[in-house]
C-alpha positions, 0 to 999 in steps of 0.5 A: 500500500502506498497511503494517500500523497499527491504529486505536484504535476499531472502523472499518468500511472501504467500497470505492466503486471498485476493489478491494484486498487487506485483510488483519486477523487473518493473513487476507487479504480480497480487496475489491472495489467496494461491500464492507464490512468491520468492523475490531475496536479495536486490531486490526492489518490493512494494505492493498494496492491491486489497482487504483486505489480508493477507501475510506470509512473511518469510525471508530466510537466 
């Protein structure tokens, strides 16, 4: 689990194995592999692994 933070940029998160429970905005997204999410500057979200995975994060700006 990676409890709650925010990035000062946009990012996009990728899933390139496993899978995670994402949750921004009070919405939980349910991750799987080859998934893609876009995070707004400043917004808070955390994750919580549903199986071991791995994550590209890259922050834009």
């Amino acid at each position: 689990m990676l409890a709650e933070h925010q990035a000062p940029v946009p990012i996009i998160v990728q899933v390139v194995q496993g899978s995670v429970n994402f949750a921004v905005d009070g919405e939980v997204h349910t991750l799987l592999t080859g998934a893609i999410l876009h995070i707004a500057a400043e917004n808070p979200h955390e994750v919580t692994a549903i199986e071991r995975a791995r994550l590209i994060i890259t922050l834009v700006g």
